[in-house]
C-alpha positions as CSV (number, residue, x, y, z in Angstrom):
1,X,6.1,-21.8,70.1
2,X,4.1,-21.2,66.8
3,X,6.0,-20.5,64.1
4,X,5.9,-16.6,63.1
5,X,5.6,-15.0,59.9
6,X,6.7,-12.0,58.5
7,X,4.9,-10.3,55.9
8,X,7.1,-6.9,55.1
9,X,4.8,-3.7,54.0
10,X,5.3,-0.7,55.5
11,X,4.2,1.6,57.5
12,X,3.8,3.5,61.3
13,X,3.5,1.5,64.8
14,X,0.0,1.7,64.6
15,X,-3.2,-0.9,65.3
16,X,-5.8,-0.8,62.5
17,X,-7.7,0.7,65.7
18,X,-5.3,2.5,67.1
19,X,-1.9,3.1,68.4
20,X,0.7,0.4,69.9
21,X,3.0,1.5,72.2
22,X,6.6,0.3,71.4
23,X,8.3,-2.1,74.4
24,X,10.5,-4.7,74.7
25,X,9.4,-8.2,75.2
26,X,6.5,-10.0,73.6
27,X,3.5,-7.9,72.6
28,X,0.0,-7.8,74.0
29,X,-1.0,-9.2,70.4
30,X,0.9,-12.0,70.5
31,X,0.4,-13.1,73.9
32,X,-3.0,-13.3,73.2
33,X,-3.0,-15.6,70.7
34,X,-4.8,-13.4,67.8
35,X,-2.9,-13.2,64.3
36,X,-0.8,-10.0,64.5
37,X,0.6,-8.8,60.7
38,X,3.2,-6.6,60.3
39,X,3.3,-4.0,57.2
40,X,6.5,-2.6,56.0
41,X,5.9,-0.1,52.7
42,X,8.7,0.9,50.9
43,X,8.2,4.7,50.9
44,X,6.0,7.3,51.6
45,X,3.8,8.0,48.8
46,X,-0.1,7.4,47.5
47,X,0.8,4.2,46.0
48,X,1.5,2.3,49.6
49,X,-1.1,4.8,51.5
50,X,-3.4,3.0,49.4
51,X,-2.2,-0.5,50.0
52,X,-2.4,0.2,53.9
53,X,-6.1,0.8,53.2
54,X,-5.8,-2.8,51.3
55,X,-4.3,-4.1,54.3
56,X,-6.6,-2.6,57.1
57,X,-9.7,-3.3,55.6
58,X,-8.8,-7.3,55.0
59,X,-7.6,-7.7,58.5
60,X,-10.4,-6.2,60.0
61,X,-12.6,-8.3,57.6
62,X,-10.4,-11.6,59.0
63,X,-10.6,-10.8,62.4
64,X,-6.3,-10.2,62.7
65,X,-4.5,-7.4,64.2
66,X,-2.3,-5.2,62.0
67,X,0.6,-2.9,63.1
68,X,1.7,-0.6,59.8
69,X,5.7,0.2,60.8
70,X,7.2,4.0,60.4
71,X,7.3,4.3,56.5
72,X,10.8,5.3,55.2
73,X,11.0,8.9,54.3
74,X,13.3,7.7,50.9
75,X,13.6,5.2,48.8
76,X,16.2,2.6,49.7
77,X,17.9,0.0,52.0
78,X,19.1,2.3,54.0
79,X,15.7,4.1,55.3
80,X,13.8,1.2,55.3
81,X,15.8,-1.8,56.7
82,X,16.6,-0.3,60.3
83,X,13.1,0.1,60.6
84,X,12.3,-3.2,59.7
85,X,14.6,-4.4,62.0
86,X,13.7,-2.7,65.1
87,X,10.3,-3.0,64.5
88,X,11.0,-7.2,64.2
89,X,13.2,-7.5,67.2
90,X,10.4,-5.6,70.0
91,X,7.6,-7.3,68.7
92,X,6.2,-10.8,67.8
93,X,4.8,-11.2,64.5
94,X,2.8,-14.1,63.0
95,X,3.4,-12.7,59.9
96,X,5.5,-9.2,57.8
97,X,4.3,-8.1,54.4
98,X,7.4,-6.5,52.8
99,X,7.7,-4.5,49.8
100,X,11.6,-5.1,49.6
101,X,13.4,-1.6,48.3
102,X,16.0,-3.6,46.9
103,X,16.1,-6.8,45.5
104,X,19.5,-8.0,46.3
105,X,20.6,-6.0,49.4
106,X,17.1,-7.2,51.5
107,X,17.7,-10.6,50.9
108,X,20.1,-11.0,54.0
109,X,17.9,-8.8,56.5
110,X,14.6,-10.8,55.3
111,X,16.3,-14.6,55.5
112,X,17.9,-13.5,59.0
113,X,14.3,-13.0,60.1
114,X,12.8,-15.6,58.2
115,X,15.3,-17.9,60.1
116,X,13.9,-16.6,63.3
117,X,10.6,-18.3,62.2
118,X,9.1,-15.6,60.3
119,X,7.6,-16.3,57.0
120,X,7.8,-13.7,54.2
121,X,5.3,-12.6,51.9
122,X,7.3,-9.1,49.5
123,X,4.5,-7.0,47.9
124,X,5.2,-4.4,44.8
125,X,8.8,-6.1,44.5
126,X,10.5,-8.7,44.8
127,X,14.1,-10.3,45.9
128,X,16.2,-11.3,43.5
129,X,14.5,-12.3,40.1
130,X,11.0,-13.1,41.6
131,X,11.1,-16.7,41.1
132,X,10.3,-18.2,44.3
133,X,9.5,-21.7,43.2
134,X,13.1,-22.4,42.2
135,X,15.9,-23.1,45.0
136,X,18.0,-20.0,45.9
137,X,19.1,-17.5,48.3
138,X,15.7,-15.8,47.7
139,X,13.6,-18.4,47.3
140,X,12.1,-18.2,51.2
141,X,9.2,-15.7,50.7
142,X,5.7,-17.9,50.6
143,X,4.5,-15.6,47.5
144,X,5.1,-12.2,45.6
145,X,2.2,-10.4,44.9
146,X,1.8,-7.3,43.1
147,X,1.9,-6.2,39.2
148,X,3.2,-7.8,36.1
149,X,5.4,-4.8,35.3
150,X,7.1,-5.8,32.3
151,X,4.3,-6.3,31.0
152,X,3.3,-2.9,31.5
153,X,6.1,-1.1,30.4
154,X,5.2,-3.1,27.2
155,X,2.2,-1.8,27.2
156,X,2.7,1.3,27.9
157,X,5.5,1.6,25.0
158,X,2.4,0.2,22.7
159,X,0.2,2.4,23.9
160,X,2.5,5.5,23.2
161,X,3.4,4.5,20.1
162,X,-0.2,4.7,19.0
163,X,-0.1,8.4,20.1
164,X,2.3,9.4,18.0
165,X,1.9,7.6,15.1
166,X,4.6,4.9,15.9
167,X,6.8,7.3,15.0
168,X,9.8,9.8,16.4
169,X,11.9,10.0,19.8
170,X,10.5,9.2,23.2
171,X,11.8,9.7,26.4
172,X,11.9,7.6,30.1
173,X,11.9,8.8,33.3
174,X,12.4,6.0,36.0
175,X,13.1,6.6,39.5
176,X,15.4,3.7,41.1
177,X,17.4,0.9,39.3
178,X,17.6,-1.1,42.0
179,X,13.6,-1.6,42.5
180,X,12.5,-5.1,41.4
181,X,9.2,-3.3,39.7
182,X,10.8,-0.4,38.1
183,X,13.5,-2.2,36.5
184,X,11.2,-4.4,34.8
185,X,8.7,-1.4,34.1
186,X,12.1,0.1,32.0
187,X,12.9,-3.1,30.6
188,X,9.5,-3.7,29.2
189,X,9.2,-0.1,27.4
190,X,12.6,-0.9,26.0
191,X,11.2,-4.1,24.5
192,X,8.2,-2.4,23.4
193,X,9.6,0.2,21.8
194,X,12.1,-1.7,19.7
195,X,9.2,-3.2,18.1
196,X,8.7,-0.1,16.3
197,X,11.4,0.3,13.9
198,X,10.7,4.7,13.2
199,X,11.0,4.7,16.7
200,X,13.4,5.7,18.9
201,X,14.3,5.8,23.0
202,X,16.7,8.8,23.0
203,X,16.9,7.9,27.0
204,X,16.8,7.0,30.3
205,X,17.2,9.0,33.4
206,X,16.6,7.7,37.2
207,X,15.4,10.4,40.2
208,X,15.6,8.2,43.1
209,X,12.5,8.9,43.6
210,X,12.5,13.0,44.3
211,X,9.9,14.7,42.1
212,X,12.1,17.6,41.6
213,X,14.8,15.7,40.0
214,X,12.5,14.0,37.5
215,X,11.4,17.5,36.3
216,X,14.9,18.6,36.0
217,X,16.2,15.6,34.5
218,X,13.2,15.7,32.2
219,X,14.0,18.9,30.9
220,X,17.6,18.7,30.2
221,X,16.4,15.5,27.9
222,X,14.1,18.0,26.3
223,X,16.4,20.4,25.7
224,X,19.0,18.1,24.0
225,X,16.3,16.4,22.2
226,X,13.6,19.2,21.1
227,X,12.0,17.0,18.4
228,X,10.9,14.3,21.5
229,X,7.4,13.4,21.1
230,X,6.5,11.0,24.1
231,X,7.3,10.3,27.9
232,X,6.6,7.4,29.9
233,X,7.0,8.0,33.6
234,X,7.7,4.8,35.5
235,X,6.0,5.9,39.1
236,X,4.8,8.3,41.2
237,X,7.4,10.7,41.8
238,X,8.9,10.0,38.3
239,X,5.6,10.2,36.4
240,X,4.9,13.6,38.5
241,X,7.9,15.6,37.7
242,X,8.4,14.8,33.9
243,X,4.6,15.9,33.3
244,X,5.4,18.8,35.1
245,X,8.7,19.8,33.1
246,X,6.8,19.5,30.1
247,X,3.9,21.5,31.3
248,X,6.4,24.4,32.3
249,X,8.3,24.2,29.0
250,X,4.6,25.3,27.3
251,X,4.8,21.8,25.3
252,X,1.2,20.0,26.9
253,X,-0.6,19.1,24.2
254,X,3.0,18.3,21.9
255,X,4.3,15.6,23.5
256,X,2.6,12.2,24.5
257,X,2.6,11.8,28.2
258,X,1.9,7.8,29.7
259,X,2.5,8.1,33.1
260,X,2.5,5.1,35.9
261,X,0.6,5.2,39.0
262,X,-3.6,7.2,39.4
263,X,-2.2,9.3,42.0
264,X,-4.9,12.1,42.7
265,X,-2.4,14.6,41.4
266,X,-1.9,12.6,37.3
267,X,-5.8,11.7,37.5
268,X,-6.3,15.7,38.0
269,X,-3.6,16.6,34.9
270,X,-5.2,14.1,32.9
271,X,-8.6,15.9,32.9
272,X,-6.4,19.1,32.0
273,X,-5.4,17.8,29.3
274,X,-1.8,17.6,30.9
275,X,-1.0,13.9,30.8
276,X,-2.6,11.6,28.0
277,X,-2.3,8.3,29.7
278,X,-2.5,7.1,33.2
279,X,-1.7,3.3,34.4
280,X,-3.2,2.0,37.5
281,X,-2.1,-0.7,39.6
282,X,-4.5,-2.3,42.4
283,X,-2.4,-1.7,45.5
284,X,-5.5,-1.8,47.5
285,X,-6.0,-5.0,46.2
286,X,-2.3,-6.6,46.2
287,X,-2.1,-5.2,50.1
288,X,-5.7,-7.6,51.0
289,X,-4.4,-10.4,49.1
290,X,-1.6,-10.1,51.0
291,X,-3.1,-10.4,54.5
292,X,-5.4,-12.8,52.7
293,X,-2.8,-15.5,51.6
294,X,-0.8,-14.6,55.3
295,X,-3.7,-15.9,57.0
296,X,-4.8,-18.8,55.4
297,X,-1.3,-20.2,55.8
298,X,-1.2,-19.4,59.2
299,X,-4.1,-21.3,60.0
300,X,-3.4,-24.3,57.5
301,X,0.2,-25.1,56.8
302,X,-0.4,-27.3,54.0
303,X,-2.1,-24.6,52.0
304,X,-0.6,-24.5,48.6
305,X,0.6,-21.1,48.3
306,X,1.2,-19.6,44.6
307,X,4.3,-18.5,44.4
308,X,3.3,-15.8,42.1
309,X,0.1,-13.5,42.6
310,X,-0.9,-10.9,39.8
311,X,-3.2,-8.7,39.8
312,X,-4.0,-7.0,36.2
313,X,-3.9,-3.0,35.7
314,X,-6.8,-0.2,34.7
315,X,-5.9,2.8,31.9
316,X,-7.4,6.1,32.8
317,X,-7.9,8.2,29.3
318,X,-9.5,11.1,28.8
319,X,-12.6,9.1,27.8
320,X,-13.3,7.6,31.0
321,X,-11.5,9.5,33.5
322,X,-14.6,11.0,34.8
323,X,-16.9,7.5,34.3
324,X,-17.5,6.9,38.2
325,X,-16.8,3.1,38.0
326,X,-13.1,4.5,37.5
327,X,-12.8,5.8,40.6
328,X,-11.9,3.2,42.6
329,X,-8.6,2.6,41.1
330,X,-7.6,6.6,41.9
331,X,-5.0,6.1,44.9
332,X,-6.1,7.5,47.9
């Protein structure tokens, strides 16, 4: 029996051509001997909708079968692992691209499979710390590929700071402490910030991930702290709802806005003048890397997998927002 491997993603029981029906036993695409990947997102949102289209259009470039599983309708363990696990136990997979929504509490579900013979690839996040290459409890995934995020919330601090003169009190709105990428995307604003000694991070807040909790919690900072002059919003839903808060308070324009994530809905603020910084990831691209690295291992087992894939970002500004070679990076 060939050894199978799951790469976790996310998704809906669907063929990139169609739709699988759901039955016990081994599945039509593993009985006939063609790759069949599995996708597990980690939420519904444009971020993963995006990688999907990463994922589909590799596959169908490869010649292997994708089935996208039901994406979780929240952010967590506890939407997306019973999915996951269903999904694994009625069908045979030579491979599960995961983007874990915890780092700790997937480890057990993921090495429970991976024991079963299915190889791991996480996308977006990560178990544990992220290194792979050193022996551990999470050390089993082949590879984590998605963004440097530390590195971005460095950035992104840098890049605020330049806004407003490197000077006065800035705010954060996350959305999950628990997620591998935000946690690092906090942790690397923190860092950034600190480098500038008349600035100051009067905050924190986390919305797991619900828009309107981001606007609220983005207001009661700006009400406690009316001289703020810059927010960073760490994802979609985050990034979303602070802009928002500060649009409906009649400050646009008075405070810096960096947000994470060229959902259609920040690219469109940004040409209002609503948001003055947007960060893309490539999801599209860390999705067909994913299905990319899955396959050449599959057919070649000595195939030296990096541990660590990392694809670079793209900063929408108001001066190239509407330069057509952006928009690729806009999340569709």
């Amino acid at each position: 029996m060939k050894k199978t491997i799951v790469i976790l993603l996310a998704g809906l029981f669907t063929l990139g051509i169609g739709t699988l029906p759901i039955a016990s036993g081994e599945s039509k695409a593993s009985a006939d001997g063609k790759i069949t990947l599995l996708f597990m997102p980690g939420v519904a949102d444009p971020f993963y909708t995006t990688m999907e289209k990463g994922v589909r259009a590799k596959a169908a470039e490869l010649g292997v079968d994708v089935i996208v599983a039901e994406y979780p309708k929240s952010w967590g363990p506890e939407a997306q692992v019973p999915i996951l696990e269903a999904t694994a136990a009625r069908m045979k997979f030579d491979a599960i691209l995961i983007a874990p929504t915890s780092n700790d509490a997937l480890i057990a579900p993921l090495k429970k499979l991976y024991n079963k013979g299915m190889e791991i690839i996480t996308v977006d996040t990560f178990l544990g710390d992220g290194d792979y290459s050193k022996k551990s409890t999470y050390s089993f995934p082949l590879t984590y590929i998605g963004s440097d995020n530390e590195l971005g919330g460095k950035l992104m601090a840098e890049k605020l700071a330049a806004m407003v003169g490197e000077k006065g009190k800035v705010f954060c709105e996350a959305t999950n402490p628990d997620a591998s990428s935000v946690a690092d995307r906090v942790k690397g604003f923190k860092a950034g910030i600190a480098e500038f000694p008349e600035m100051e991070l009067v905050g924190v807040e986390w919305c797991q991930d619900v828009q309107q909790v981001a606007q609220e919690q983005t207001l009661a900072a700006l009400q406690k702290n009316k001289d703020i002059v810059g927010i960073f919003g760490t994802n979609v839903y985050s990034a979303q709802g602070s802009y928002q808060a500060v649009v409906n308070a009649g400050l646009t324009g008075a405070i810096k806005i960096c947000s994470w994530d060229a959902t259609q809905e920040l690219i469109g603020a940004l040409k209002k003048g609503q948001v003055d910084l947007v960060l893309a990831q490539k999801p599209a691209e860390i999705g067909a890397l994913g299905v990319e690295w899955a396959v050449k291992f599959l057919k070649d087992k000595s195939v030296n997998v990096p541990k660590k894939i990392i694809p670079g970002f793209e900063f929408f500004t108001k001066e190239n927002v509407n330069d057509p070679a952006m928009e690729q990076y806009i999340y569709k």
